[in-house]
C-alpha positions, -999 to +999 in steps of 0.1 A: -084-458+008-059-428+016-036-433+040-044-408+072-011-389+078-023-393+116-028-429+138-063-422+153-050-448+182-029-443+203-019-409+197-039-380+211-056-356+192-030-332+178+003-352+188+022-369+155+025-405+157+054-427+151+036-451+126+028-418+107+049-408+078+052-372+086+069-384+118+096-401+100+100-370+078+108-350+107+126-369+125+153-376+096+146-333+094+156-331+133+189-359+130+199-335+100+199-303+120+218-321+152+245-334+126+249-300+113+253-283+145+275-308+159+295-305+127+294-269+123+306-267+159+333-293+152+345-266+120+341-238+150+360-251+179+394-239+184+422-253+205+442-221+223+470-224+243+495-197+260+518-196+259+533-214+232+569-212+235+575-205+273+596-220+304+591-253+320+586-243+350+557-224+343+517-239+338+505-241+307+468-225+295+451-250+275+413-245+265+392-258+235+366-230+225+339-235+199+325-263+214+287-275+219+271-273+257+285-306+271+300-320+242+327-345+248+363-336+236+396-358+240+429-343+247+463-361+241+497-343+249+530-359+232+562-360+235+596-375+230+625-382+258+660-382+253+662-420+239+633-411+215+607-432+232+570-410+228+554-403+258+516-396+255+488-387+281+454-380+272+418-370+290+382-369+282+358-336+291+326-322+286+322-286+275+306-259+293+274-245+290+296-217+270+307-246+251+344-241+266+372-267+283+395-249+301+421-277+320+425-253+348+386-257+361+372-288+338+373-320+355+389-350+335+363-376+336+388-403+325+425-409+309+455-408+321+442-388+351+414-381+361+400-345+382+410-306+381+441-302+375+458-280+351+492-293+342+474-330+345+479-337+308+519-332+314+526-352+348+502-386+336+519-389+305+535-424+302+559-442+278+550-467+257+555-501+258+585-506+284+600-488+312+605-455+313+631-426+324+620-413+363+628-378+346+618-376+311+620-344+302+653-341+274+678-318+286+695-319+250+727-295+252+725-266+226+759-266+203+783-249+232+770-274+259+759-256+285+726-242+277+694-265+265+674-272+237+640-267+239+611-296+240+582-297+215+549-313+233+524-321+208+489-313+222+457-326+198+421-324+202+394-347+193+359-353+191+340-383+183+377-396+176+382-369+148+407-343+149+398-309+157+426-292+166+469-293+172+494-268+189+529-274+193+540-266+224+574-257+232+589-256+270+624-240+281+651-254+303+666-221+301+649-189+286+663-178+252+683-151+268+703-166+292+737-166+283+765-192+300+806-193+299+829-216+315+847-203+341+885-204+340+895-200+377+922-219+390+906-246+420+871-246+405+854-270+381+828-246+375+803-223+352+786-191+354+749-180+340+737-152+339+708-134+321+716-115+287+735-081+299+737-092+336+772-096+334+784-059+324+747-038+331+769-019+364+750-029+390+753-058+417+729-091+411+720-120+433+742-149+432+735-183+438+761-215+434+746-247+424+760-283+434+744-318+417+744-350+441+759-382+443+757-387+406+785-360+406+796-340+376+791-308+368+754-315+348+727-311+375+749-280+385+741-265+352+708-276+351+704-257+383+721-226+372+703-221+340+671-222+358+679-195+385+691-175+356+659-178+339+647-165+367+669-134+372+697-149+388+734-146+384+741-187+390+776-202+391+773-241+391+800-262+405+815-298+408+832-310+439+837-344+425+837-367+395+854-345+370+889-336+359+906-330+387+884-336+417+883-374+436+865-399+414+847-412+443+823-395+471+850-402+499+867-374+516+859-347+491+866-310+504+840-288+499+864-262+494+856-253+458+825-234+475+845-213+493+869-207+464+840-200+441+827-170+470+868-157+469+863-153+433+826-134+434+836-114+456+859-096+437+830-095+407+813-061+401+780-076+396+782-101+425+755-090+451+741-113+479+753-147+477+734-179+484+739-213+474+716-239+463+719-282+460+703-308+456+705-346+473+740-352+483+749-310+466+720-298+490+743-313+524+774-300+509+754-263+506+745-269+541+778-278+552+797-246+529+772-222+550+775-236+584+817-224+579+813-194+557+795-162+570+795-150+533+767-174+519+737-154+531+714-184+522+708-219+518+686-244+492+686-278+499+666-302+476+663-335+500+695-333+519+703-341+549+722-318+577+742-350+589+761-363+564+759-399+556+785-424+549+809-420+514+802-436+484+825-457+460+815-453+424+814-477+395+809-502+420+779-533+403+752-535+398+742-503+417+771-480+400+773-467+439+781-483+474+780-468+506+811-476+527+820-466+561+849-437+553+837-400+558+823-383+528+832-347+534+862-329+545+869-292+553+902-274+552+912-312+553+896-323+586+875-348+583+836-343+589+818-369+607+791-389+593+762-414+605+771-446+611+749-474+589+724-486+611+686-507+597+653-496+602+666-463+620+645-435+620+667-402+629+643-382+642+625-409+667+650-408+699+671-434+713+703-448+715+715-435+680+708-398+693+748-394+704+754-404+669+736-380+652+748-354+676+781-362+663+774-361+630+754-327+628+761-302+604+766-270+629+736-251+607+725-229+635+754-212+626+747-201+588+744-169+583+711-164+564+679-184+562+680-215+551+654-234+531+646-273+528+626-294+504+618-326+517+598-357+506+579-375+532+584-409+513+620-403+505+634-437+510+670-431+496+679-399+517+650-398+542+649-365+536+614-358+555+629-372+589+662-353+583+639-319+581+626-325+609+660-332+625+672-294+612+640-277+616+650-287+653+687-282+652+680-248+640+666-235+671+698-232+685+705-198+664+710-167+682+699-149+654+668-157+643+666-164+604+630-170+584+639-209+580+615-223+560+606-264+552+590-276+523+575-310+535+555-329+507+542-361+521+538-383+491+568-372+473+604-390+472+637-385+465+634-365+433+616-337+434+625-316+402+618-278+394+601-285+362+566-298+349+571-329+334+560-366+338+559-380+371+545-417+363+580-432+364+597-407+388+596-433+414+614-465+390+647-464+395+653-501+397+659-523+429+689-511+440+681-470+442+644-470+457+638-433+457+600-436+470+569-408+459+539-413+437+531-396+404+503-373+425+528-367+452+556-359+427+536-337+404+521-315+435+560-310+451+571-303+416+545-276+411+549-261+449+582-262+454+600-244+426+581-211+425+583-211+466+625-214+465+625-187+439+606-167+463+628-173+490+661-163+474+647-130+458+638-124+496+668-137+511+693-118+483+677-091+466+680-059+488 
């Protein structure tokens, strides 16, 4: 007997079985069809991102077009630090109902993290196996020394673990224009930035001088400097210790070579305005060069502290640094005071230790232009967040006054940075250097605080 191409039981009248052959037919018709959409929208999809050579302190677009509705897609970013160790992040998404994943609006339903967030695929990335730098990103010297390199990120995109796309990325320390020369003034250990034509153009520029911290040298300073220029600046950086020259430890060091630096831009036809910017231990001596010069017309400080602490031998094991109790700053060689070492102390609580930090203020009430901080509120090597507090205070003794402005980011610690890079081991410095933050915390203050101190010096020096 012919097989019926229908079951009479149980299927209803008019509905196709699944004993039936038919059925099978059409079902091996339908599994065709989805495998060629999904497969034609693999051969579609497209992986943009913009822009692709640009500074690193700006976001990055990334989107995958092409895509089917809610189809999942897998991104991985690369890259390689300045030891040659790969650092990789990567997320999971679902496509649109356009058939779209932008990072800026698509959640990351796992990976490295996991949310909206747009930079998320740079701050998560993580070394491989092993420790890995705090700050990762390579700040490789171009062939004169004092510019940078640029970074290649690879960024790749997958579905159903094949590959379906790959940009390389590439992010600036400095932009491509920015041109640097040593500076050959007697008294200062110093370099000057400046963006292409900025030197000679005629007309007067904002100037900001840049000073590193405790690890001392000149290197942070450029670092600094190449940035602001990047941004329109005229930048001189400058060491006030650990370099030919200068004391080879952080005890009594003038912070002279600020006001020598000023002496010299003065006399500069394109010297405008002239603020000055530092960071850690660089962002107290700022505070300190302002609070006796009326020429600085604003302030940057990157988690420092308007007291000064204690001074610091170097090359002193195992931490390479050790506090001792000898002053750490001197002016017009007096001596400033410091704060005495005292555990478990928190500044800004009162108590008996408030004639001590009295002493030991910084007078910056008296600077002569706003003045900015950038504090972590888990900054457990300079307490930075209680020592805001402690100037945001102090600095209502002015008699003028200024648009101060404090950057407080609770989660972050001692090393907030100004460029988008991985955060995961920012707070791994070892046991004897806790610095304090988490990768959220340090990503967001990353992200924040650098296009909000730009702001403020282009309002603070730009006529």
């Amino acid at each position: 007997m012919h097989a019926p191409d229908y079951c009479e039981a149980p299927a209803g009248r008019g509905t196709i079985a699944a004993c039936s052959p038919l059925f099978h037919v059409m079902r091996r018709i339908l599994l065709s069809t989805v495998l060629l959409a999904c497969s034609a929208s693999a051969a579609a999809s497209r992986l943009v991102v913009s822009p692709l050579d640009g500074p690193a302190d700006q976001p990055v677009s990334m989107r995958m077009d092409g895509l089917l509705p809610t189809q999942a897609v897998q991104l991985r970013l690369s890259m390689h630090d300045s030891g040659g160790n790969e650092w990789v992040s990567q997320a999971s998404f679902r496509a649109d109902i356009e058939g779209r994943v932008d990072t800026a609006s698509a959640g990351a339903e796992s990976g490295s993290y996991t949310g909206v967030d747009a930079m998320g695929l740079f701050w998560s990335m993580r070394p491989g196996p092993g420790a890995g730098q705090p700050s990762p990103l390579p700040f490789r010297a171009t062939d004169g020394g004092l510019l940078f390199e640029p970074v290649p990120f690879r960024l790749q995109a997958f579905v159903d673990g094949k590959p379906v796309g790959e940009q390389t990325l590439l992010r600036r320390i400095n932009r491509a224009d920015v041109q640097a020369r040593p500076l050959a003034v007697p008294g200062i250990v110093g370099n000057l930035y400046f963006p292409a034509g900025a030197e000679h153009d005629g007309r007067r520029h904002p100037v900001v001088i840049t000073l590193g911290g405790a690890e001392g040298g000149i290197s942070t300073a450029n670092q600094y400097a190449a940035w602001l220029a990047s941004n329109g600046f005229i930048a001189v950086a400058v060491a006030y210790y650990r370099m030919p020259g200068l004391p080879k430890d952080l005890v009594r060091v003038p912070i002279d070579p600020v006001g020598r630096t000023v002496d010299w831009l003065r006399k500069q036809p394109f010297a405008g305005r002239i603020g000055v910017m530092g960071g850690s231990w660089g962002g107290t001596v700022a505070m300190a060069a302002a609070s006796f010069d009326p020429r600085l017309n604003a302030v940057v400080s990157w988690v420092g502290s308007p007291a000064p602490f204690r001074g610091i031998r170097r090359d002193v094991p195992p931490a390479d640094f050790r506090a001792i109790d000898l002053p750490a700053l001197r002016h017009r060689g007096r001596d400033l005071p410091f704060l005495p070492y005292s555990e478990n102390i928190n500044w800004n609580q009162p108590g008996e230790h408030a004639a001590a930090l009295e002493n030991a203020m910084l007078p910056i009430e008296r600077i002569n232009g706003p003045l900015l901080l950038v504090a972590g509120g888990d900054d457990r090597l300079g307490a930075s967040g209680e020592m805001a507090a402690v100037a945001m205070r102090r600095l209502q003794r002015r008699k003028v006054w200024q648009p101060d402005v404090l950057l407080y980011y609770s989660d972050a610690g001692h090393l907030i940075t100004q460029s988008y890079q991985p955060t995961t081991f920012r707070h791994d410095t070892g046991p004897y250097i806790p610095v304090g933050g988490t990768p959220a915390g340090y990503a967001r203050a990353d992200r924040e605080s650098a296009p909000a101190v730009l702001a403020f010096l282009r309002r603070a020096l730009v006529p």
